[in-house]
C-alpha atoms as a printed R data frame, in Angstrom:
   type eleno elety resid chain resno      x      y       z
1  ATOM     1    CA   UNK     A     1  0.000  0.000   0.000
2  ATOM     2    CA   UNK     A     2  1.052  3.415  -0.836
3  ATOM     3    CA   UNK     A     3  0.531  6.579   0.771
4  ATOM     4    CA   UNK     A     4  0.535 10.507  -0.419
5  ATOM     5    CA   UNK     A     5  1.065 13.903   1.161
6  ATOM     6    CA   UNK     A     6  0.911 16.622  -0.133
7  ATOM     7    CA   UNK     A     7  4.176 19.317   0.849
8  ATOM     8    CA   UNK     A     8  3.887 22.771   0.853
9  ATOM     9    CA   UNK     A     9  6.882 24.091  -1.046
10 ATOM    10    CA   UNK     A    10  8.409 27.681  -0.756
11 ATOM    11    CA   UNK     A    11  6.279 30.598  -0.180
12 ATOM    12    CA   UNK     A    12  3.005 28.715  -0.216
13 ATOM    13    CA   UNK     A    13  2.504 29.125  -4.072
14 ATOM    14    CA   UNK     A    14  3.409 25.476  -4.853
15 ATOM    15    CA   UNK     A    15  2.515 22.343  -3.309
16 ATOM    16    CA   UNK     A    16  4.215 18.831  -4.264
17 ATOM    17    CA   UNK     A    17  3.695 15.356  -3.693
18 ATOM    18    CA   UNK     A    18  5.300 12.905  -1.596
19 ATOM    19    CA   UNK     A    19  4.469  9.288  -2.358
20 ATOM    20    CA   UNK     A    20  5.441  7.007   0.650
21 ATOM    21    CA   UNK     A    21  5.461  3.558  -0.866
22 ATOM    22    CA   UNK     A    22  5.144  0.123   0.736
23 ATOM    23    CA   UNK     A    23  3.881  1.538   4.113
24 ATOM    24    CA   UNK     A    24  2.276 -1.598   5.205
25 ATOM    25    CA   UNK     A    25  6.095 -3.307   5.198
26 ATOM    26    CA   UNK     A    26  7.191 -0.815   7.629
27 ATOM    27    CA   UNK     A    27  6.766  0.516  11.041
28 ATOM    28    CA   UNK     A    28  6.050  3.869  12.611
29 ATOM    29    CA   UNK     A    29  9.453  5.505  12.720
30 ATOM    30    CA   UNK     A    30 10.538  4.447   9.057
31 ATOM    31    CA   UNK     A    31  7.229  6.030   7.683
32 ATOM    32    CA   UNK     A    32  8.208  9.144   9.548
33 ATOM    33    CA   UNK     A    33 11.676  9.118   8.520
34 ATOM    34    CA   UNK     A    34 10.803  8.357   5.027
35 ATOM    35    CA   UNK     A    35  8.076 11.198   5.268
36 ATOM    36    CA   UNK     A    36 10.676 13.733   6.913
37 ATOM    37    CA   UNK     A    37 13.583 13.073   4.965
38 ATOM    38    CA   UNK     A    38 11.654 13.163   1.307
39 ATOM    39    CA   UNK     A    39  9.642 16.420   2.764
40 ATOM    40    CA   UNK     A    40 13.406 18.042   3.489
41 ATOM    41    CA   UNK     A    41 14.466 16.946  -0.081
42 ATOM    42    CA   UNK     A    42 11.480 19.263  -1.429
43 ATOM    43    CA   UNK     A    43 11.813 22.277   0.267
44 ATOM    44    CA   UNK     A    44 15.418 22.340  -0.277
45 ATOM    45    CA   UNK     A    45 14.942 21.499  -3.952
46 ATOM    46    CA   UNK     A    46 17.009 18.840  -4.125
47 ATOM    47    CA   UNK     A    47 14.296 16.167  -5.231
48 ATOM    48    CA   UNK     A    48 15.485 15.689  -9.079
49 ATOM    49    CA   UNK     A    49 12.008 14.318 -10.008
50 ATOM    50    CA   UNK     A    50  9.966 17.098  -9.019
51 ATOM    51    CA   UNK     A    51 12.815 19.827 -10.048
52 ATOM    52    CA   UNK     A    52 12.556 18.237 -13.431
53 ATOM    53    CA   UNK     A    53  8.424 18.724 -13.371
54 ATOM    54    CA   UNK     A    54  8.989 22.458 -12.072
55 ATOM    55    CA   UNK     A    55 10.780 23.258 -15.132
56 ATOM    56    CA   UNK     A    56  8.194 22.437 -17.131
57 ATOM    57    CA   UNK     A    57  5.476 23.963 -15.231
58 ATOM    58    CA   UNK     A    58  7.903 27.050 -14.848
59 ATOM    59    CA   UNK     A    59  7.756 27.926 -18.658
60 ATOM    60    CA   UNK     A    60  4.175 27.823 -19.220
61 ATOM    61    CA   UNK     A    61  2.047 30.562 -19.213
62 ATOM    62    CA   UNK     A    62 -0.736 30.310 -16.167
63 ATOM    63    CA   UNK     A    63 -4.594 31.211 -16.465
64 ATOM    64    CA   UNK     A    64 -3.875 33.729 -13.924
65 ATOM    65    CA   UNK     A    65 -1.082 35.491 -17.060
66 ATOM    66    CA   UNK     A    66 -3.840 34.660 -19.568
67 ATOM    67    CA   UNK     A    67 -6.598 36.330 -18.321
């Protein structure tokens, strides 16, 4: 079974997901430290896979610049 959080990233404007997987194969403290460390890994942008989304998102336009 796999769990997901979502993180708030930066100044609030972004939020990103944390998938915790296999949760059923581990106890209480590993879920947290999984949770903690992959949380610490987005907010200090050092998570490749969602840097990599980010610079997608990052060059297109937003409804919000549309309209």
């Amino acid at each position: 079974m796999d769990i997901c959080c979502l993180v708030q990233v930066g100044d609030g404007q972004d939020l990103a997901n944390k998938t915790l997987k296999n949760v059923e194969k581990k106890n209480f403290q590993e879920i947290c430290s999984d949770l903690n460390q992959g949380v610490m890994k987005l907010r200090n942008k050092t998570n490749e896979e969602h840097n990599k989304k980010m610079r997608v998102v990052n060059i297109l336009p937003t409804l919000y610049n549309i309209f």
